[in-house]
C-alpha positions as CSV (number, residue, x, y, z in Angstrom):
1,X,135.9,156.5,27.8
2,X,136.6,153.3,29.7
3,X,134.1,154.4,32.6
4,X,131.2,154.6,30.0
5,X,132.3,150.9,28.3
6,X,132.1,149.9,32.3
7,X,128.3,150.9,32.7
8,X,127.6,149.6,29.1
9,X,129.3,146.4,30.2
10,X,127.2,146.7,33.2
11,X,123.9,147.6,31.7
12,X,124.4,144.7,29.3
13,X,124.8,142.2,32.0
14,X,121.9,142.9,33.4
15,X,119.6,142.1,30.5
16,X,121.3,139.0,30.3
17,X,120.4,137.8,33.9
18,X,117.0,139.0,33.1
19,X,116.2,137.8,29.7
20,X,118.7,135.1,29.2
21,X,120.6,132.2,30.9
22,X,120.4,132.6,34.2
23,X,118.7,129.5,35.2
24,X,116.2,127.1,34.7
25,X,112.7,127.7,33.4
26,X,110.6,128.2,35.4
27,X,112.9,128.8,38.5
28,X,111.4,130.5,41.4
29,X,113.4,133.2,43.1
30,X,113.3,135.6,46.0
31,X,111.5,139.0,44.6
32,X,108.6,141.3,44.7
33,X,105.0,140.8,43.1
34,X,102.6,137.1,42.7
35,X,100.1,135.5,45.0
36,X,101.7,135.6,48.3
37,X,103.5,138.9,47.5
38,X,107.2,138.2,47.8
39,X,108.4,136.1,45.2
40,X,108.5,136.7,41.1
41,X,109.2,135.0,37.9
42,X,112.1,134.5,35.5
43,X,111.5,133.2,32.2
44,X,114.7,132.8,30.3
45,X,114.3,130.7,27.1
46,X,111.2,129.8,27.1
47,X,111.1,126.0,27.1
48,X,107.7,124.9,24.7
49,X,107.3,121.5,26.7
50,X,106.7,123.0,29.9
51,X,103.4,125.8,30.4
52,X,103.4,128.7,32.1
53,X,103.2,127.6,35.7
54,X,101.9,129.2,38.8
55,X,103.8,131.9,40.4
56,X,102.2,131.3,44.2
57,X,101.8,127.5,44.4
58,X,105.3,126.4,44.0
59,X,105.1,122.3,44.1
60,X,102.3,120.2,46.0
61,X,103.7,117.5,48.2
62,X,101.2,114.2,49.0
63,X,101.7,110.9,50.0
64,X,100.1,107.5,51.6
65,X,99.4,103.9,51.6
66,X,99.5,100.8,53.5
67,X,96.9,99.0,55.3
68,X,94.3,100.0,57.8
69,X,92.1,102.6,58.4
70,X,91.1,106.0,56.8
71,X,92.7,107.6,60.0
72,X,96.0,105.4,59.8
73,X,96.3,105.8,56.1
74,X,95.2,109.2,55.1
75,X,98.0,111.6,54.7
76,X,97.6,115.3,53.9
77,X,98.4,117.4,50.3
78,X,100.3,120.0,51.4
79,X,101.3,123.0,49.1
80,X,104.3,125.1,49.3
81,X,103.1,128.9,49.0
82,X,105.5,131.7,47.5
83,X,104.3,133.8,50.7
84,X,106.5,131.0,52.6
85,X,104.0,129.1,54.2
86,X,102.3,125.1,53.7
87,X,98.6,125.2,53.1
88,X,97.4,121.6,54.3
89,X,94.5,119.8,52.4
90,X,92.8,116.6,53.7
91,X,90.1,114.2,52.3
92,X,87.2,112.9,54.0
93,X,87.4,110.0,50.9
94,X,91.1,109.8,50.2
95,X,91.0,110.9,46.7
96,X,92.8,114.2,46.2
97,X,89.7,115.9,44.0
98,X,87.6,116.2,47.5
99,X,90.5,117.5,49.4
100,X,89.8,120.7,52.3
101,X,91.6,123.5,53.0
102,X,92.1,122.9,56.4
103,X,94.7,125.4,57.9
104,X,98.1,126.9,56.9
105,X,101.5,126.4,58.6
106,X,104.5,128.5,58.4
107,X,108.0,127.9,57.0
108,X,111.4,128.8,58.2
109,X,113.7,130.8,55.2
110,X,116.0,127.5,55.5
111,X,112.7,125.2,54.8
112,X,111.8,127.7,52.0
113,X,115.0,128.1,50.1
114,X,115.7,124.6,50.2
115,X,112.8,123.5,48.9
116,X,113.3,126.3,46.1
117,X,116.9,125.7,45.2
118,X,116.1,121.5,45.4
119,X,113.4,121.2,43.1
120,X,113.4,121.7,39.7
121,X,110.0,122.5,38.3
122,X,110.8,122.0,34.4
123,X,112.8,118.8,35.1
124,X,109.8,117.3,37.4
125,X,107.4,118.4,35.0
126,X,109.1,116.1,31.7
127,X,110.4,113.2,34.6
128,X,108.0,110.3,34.3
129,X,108.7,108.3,37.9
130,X,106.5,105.8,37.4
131,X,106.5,102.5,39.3
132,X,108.3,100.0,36.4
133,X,108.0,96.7,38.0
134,X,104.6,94.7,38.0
135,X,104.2,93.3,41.7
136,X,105.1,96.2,44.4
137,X,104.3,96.6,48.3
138,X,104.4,100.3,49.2
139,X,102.9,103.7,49.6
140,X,102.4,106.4,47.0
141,X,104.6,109.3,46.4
142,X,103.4,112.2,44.7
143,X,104.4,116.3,43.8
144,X,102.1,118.3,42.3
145,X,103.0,121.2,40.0
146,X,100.3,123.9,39.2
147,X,98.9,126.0,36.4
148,X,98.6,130.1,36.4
149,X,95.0,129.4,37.6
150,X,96.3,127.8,41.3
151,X,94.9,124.4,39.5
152,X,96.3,121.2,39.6
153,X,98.3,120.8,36.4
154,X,100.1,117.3,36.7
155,X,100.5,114.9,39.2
156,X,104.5,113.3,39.3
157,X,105.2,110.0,40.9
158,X,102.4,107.5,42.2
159,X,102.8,104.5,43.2
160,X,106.1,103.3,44.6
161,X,108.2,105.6,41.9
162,X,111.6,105.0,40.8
163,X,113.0,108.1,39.5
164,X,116.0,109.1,41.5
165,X,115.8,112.6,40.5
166,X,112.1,112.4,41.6
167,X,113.2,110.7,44.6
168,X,115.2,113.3,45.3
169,X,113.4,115.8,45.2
170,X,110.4,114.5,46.9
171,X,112.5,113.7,49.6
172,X,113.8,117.2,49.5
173,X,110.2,118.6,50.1
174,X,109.4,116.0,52.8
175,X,112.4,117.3,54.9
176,X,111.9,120.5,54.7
177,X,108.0,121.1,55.7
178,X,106.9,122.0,59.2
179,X,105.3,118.9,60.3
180,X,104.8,119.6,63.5
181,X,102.3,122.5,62.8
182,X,101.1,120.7,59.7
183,X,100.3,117.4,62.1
184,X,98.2,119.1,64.5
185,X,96.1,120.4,61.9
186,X,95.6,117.1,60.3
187,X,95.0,115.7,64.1
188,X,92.3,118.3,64.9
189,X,91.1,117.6,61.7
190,X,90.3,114.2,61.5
191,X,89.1,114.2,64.7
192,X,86.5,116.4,63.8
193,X,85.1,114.4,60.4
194,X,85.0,111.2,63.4
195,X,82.5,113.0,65.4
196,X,81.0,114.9,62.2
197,X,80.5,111.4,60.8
198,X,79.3,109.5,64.0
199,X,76.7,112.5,63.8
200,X,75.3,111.9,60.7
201,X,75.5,108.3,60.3
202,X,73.5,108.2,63.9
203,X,72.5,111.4,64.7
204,X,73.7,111.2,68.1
205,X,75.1,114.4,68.9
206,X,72.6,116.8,66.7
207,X,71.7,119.7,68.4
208,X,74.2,118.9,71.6
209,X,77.5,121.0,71.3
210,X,78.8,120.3,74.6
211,X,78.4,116.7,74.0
212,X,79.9,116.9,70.7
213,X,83.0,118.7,72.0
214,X,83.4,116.4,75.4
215,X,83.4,113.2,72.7
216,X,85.9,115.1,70.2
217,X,88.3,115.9,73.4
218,X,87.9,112.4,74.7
219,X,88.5,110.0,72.0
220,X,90.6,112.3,69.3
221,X,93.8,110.4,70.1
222,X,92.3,107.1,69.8
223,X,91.2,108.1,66.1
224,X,94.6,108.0,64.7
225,X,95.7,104.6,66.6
226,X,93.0,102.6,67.0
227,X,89.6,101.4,65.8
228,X,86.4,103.3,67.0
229,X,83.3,101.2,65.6
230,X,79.6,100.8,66.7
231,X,79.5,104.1,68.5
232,X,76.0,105.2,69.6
233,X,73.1,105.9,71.9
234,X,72.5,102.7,74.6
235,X,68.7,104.5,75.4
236,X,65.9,105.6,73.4
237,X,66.3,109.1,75.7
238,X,69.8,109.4,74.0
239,X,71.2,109.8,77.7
240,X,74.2,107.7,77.4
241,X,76.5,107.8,74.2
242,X,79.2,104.7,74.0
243,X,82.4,105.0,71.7
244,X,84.2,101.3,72.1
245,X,87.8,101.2,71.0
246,X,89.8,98.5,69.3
247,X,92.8,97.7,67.7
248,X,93.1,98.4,64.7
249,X,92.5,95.2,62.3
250,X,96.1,94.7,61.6
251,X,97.9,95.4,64.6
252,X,96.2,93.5,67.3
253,X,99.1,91.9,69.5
254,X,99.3,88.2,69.6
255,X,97.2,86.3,71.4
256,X,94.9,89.5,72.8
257,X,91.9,90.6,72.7
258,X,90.9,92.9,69.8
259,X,88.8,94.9,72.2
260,X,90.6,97.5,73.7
261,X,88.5,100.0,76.3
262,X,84.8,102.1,76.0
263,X,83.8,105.1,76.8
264,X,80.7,106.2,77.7
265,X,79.3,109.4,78.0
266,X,76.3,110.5,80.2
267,X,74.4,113.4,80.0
268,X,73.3,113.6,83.8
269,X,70.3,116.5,84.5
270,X,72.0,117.6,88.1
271,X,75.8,117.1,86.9
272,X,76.1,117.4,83.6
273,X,78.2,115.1,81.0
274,X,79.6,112.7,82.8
275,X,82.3,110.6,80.7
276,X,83.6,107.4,82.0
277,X,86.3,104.8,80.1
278,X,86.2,100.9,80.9
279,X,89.0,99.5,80.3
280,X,89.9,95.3,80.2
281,X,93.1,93.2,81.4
282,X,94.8,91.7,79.0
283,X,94.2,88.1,77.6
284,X,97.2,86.6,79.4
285,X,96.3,88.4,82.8
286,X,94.8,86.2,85.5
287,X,91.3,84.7,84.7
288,X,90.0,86.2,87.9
289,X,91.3,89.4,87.1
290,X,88.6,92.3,87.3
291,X,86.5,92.5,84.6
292,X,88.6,89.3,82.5
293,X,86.7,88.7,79.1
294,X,85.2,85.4,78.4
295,X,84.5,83.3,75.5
296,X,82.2,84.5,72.0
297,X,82.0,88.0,74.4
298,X,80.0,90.6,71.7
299,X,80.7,93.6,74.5
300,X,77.0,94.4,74.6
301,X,76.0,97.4,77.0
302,X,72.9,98.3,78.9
303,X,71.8,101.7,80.4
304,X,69.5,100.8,83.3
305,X,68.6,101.0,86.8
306,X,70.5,97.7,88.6
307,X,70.2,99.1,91.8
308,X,67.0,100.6,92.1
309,X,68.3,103.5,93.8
310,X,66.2,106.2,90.7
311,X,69.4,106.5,89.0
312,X,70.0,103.9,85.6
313,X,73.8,102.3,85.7
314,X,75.9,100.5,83.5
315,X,76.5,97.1,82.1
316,X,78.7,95.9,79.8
317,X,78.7,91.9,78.7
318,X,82.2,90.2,79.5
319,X,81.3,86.7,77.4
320,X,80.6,83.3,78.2
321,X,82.4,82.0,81.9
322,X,82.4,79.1,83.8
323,X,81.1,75.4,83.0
324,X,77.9,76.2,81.9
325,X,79.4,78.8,79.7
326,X,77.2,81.5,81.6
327,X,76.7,85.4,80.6
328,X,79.0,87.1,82.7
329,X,78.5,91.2,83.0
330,X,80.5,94.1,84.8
331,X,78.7,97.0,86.1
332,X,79.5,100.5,87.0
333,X,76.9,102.1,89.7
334,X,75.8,105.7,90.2
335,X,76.7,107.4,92.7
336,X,76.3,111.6,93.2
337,X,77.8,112.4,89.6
338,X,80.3,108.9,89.1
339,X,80.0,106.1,87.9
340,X,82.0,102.9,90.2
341,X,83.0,100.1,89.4
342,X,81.1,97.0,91.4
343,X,83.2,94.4,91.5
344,X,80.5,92.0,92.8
345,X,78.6,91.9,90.0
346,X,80.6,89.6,87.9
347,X,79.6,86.5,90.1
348,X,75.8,87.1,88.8
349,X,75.5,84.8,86.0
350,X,73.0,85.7,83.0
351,X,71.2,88.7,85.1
352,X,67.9,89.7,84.6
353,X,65.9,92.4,87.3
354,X,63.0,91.9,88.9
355,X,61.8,95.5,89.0
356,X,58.9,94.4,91.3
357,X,60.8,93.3,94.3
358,X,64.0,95.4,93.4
359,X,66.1,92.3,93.0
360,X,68.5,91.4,90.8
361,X,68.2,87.5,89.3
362,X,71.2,85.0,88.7
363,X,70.5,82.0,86.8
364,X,72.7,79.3,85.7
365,X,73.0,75.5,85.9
366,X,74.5,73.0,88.3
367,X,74.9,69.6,87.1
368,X,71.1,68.7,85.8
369,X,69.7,71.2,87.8
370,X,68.7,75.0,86.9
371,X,69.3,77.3,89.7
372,X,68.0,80.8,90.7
373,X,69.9,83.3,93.3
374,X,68.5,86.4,93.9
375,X,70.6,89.5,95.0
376,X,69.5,92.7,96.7
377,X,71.1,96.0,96.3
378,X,70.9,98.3,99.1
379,X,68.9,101.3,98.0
380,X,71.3,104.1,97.3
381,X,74.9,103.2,97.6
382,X,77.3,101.0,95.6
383,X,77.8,97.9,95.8
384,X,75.7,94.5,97.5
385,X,74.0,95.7,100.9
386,X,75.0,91.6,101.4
387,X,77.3,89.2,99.1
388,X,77.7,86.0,99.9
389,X,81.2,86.0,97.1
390,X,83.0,87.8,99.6
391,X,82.4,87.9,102.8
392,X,82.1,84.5,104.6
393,X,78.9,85.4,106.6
394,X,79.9,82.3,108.7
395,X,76.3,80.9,108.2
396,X,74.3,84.2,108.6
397,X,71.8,85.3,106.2
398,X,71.0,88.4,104.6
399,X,67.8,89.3,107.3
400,X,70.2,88.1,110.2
401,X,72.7,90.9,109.1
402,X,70.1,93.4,107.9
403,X,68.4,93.0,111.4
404,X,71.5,94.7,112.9
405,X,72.3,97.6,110.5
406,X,70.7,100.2,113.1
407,X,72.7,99.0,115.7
408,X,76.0,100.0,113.4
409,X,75.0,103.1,112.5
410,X,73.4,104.4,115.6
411,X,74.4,103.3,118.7
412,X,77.3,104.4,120.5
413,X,80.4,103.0,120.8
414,X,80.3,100.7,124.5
415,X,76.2,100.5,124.1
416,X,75.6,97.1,125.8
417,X,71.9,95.5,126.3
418,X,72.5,94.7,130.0
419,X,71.2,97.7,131.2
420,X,67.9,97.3,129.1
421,X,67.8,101.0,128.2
422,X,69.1,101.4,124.3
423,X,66.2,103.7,123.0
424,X,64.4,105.2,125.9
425,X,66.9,107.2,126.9
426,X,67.5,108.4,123.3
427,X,65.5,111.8,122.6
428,X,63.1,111.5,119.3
429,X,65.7,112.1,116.3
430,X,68.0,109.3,117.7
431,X,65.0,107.0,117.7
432,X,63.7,107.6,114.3
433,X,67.2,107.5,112.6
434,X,67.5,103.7,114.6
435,X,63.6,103.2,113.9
436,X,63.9,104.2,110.2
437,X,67.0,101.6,109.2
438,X,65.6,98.8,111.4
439,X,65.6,95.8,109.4
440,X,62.9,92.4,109.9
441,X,60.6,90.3,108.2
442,X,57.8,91.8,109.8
443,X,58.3,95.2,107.8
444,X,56.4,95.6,105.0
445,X,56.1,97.7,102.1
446,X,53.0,100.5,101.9
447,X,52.3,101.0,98.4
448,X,49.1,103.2,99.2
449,X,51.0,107.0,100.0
450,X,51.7,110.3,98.6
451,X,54.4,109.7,96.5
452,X,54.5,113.7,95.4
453,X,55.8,114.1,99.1
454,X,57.2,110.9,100.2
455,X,59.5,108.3,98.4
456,X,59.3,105.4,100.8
457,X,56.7,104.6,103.0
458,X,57.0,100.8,105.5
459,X,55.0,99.8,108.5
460,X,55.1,97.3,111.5
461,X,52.4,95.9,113.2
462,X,53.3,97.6,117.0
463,X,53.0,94.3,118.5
464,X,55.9,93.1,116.0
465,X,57.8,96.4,116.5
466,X,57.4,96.1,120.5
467,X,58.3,92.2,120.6
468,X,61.1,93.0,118.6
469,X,62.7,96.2,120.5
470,X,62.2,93.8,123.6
471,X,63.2,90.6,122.6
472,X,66.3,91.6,120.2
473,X,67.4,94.8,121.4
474,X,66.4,94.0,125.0
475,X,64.8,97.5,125.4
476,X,62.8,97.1,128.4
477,X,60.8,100.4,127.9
478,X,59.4,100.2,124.7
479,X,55.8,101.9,125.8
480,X,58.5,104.9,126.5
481,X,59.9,104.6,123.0
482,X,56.9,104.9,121.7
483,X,55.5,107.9,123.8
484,X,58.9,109.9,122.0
485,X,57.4,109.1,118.8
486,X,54.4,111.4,117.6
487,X,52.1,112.1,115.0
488,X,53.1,112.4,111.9
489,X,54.1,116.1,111.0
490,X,56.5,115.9,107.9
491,X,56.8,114.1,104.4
492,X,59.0,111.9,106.5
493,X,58.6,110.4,109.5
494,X,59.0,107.7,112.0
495,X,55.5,107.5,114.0
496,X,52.5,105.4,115.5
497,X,49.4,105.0,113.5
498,X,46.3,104.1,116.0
499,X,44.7,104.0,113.2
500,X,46.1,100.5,112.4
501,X,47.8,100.4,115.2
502,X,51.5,100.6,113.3
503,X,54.6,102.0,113.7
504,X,55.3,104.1,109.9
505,X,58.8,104.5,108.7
506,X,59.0,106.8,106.1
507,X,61.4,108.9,103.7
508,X,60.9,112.2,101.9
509,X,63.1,113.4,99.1
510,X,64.9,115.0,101.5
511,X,65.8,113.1,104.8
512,X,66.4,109.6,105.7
513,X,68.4,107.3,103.1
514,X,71.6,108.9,103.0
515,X,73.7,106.8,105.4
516,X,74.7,103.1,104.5
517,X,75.9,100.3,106.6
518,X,77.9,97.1,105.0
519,X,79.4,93.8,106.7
520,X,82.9,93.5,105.6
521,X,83.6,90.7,108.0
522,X,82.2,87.9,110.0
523,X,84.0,86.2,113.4
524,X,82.2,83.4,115.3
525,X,83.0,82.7,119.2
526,X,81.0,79.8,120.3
527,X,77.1,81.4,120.0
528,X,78.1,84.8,119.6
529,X,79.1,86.4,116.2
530,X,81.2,89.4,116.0
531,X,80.3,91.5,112.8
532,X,82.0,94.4,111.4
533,X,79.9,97.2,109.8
534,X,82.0,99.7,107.4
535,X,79.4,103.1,107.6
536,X,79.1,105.0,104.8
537,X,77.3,108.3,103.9
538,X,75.9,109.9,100.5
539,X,77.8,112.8,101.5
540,X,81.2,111.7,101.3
541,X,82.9,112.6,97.7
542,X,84.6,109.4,97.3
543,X,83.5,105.2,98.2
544,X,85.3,105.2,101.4
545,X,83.9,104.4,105.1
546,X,83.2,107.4,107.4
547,X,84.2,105.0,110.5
548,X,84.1,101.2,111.4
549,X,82.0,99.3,114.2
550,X,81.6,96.2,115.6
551,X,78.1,94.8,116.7
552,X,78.3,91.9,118.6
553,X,75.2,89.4,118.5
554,X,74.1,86.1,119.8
555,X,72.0,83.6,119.1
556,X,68.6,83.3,121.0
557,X,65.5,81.8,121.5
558,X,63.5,84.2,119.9
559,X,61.7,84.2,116.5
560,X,64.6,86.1,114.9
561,X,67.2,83.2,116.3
562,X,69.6,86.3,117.4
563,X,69.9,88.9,120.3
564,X,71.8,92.3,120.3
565,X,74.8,91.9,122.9
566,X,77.4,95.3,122.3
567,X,78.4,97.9,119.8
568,X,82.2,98.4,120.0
């Protein structure tokens, strides 16, 4: 008798747990069927203010606010699943009716249970948390409880609520989600509706995937701390795409400039997508610091050939310098896949090119008068073939030093003109690589040749060509130079015409024009001048000299004023 009133007894308490007070309506506990499979149901007197709610959505948890941009203020929904894991919902717009699924995260038990056992669904549901004072300076807390449908049944909280049982349990929810996860989703996200939206505002990256994923990788992280505006194409040819970064409106430091760095991003036909970031010295830095920004500076950018070398660069305005509040630019060159900074270019003041004599223009005023400088890149390398900014040429000009170049690049180390011999000896492919980078006044252009076969064509009258091998190199055979030069027999070439009785330099698409000679310094000894070349070649991976020389002239009474003396 008293082990049946034990299993009645038993029996008995277990309808009450299942049908009467054993909690809160509502309450959510471990157990087997709903939604996400694990969890069920316990209904014990059935409270009439409070629906049926959903048995796999357990509470929504959103927030937000403040100043800035969509990508600083923007948080995600996130809902707390009965299957133990946070679905994560953002909006392109902010308002929670265009929220997107966007990915899932997984919970710990510990995150799970204490976001079960802390938040009472029938309490939140009758709390109203409502912000009660009139003037407030804060975000927006909200949890979001959920019919049988999965649907969005009422939002609790808002703006700067002051429930402390809401509190509470928001707070509870907060600490207990898996933010890491949930953040890279909401990272990954909004870095993709930047480039979405850059796409269809401008259409610059339609139909280019590999474009569209080397500007997603590049500027993601600057999409959550900074400002990226007036992104686009710099071409017609969409070739070069430019994403500029500031800070964001505010949180720009004191006294600095709001403009923080650009990328650019060029889709080369031999190398690809090459990306490149400008950045700028701070405000405070030292006026002369590389690439300083000036006064009323708008950042504007150009895509085009400064150089002349085929390939288009890049320039980027720096503002208004100097006393004549003149347009100052920096400028990256091409160069075999890179882009390189050319320091040089910032002492050009309001450029403009002049395409027909491949020179670049400086313009700017001095006192009452207007002047004009013109500079000359050399044709395929980097920086100024000649620079007057900074190297102290020690009263040499440009054709003085261009006149020697050869003499850097191809004569031996100890070659001295006192023994009159610094060609003849030389077999034909020494003379042609001297011949071909000879510079004078007496060259000039040919603008009547094959240009299918041949990129460069120039000619000397042989009389020129002979005086000067005589009377600057002191080559004392140049009837035997020229008897080592022959007819021409390849798209380039270094021969004699006796059809007009020139000597023809000339460069194919493959040949001459790969090695580069610059002055880096100037000494003078009484009439002689010692000048060193550095020699570089469109071979080597990175801007750096292959070797050094010095070529040491003089002057003479000749009708180039100087005579070679030694290469050392």
């Amino acid at each position: 008798m008293k082990k049946t009133r034990i299993i009645i007894l038993s029996a008995l308490f277990t309808v009450l747990m299942l049908f009467g007070g054993c909690g809160k309506n509502n309450s959510i506990v471990p157990g087997g069927f709903g939604k996400g499979g694990n969890t069920f149901s316990i209904l014990p007197e059935k409270n009439p203010e409070v629906p049926d709610l959903s048995q796999s959505f357990i509470v929504g948890y959103a927030g937000g606010g403040g100043y800035g941009t969509w990508y600083e203020t923007t948080d995600p929904t996130v809902i707390v699943k009965s299957d133990k894991t946070a679905w994560v919902y953002m909006s392109r717009t902010g308002r929670p009716e265009n929220d997107e699924f966007i990915g899932f995260a997984n919970m710990t038990d510990e995150q799970y249970n204490n976001i079960i056992n802390g938040v009472d669904r029938d309490k939140l549901y009758t709390l109203d948390p409502k912000n009660q004072h009139e003037v407030m300076d804060g975000g927006s807390s909200t949890l979001i409880l959920y019919d049988t449908n999965d649907e969005p049944l009422k939002y609790c909280g808002g703006y700067c609520p002051s429930n402390k049982d809401f509190l509470e349990m928001y707070k509870t929810v907060g600490d207990n989600l898996p933010w890491d996860e949930i953040s890279e989703l909401t990272r990954k996200f909004k870095s993709k509706v930047f480039v979405e939206e850059a796409a269809s505002g401008i259409s610059w990256v339609a139909g280019n995937d590999e474009l569209f994923d080397v500007i997603k990788d590049t500027v993601e992280a600057d999409c959550f701390d900074n400002t990226l505006s007036g992104y686009g194409f710099l071409d017609d040819e969409k070739k070069c795409a430019r994403v500029p970064v500031e800070y964001n409106r505010y949180s720009v430091p004191e006294g600095e400039n709001a403009h923080i760095r650009d990328y650019f991003f060029v889709i080369d036909d031999e190398y690809g997508i090459i990306s490149l970031e400008v950045t700028y010295p701070s405000a405070k830095d030292d006026p002369e610091s590389d690439r300083y920004i000036g006064d009323d500076c708008d950042f504007e950018a150009k895509y085009e050939d400064i150089n002349f070398d085929g390939h288009k660069d890049i320039t980027i305005s720096l503002g208004k310098k100097g006393a004549g509040n003149d347009t100052v630019c920096c400028a990256y060159i091409w160069y075999y896949g890179k882009f390189y900074y050319a320091k040089s270019f910032e002492k050009i003041y309001n450029y403009r090119l002049d395409t027909k004599n491949e020179a670049v223009i400086s313009t700017y005023t001095s006192g009452k008068d207007t002047v004009e400088e013109r500079f000359v890149f050399d044709d395929f390398y980097l920086d100024w073939m000649f620079d007057y900014s900074t190297v102290d040429t020690k009263g040499l000009t440009h054709d003085d030093i261009q006149l020697f170049i050869s003499s850097a690049l191809y004569l031996n180390r100890g070659s001295k003109t006192e023994d009159g011999d610094m060609l003849s000896s030389k077999d034909y492919f020494d003379i042609c690589d001297f011949l071909y980078y000879i510079g004078s006044r007496d060259v000039e252009v040919v603008t009547d040749y094959d240009t299918s076969t041949v990129s460069e064509s120039r000619r000397i009258k042989y009389s020129d060509w002979e005086y000067l091998l005589k009377e600057v190199f002191n080559e004392q055979n140049p009837q035997k130079v020229k008897e080592k030069l022959r007819d021409k027999l390849y798209e380039m070439d270094v021969y004699y015409n006796p059809n007009d009785d020139c000597v023809y330099m000339e460069a194919g698409f493959i040949g001459y024009g790969y090695e580069h000679a610059f002055v880096s310094n100037v000494e003078k000894e009484g009439d002689r001048y010692i000048l060193t070349f550095d020699n570089y070649s469109d071979f080597s991976e990175e801007p750096k000299p292959y070797e050094v020389k010095k070529v040491t002239i003089e002057k003479a009474d000749n009708k180039y004023g100087y005579r070679l003396v030694s290469v050392d």
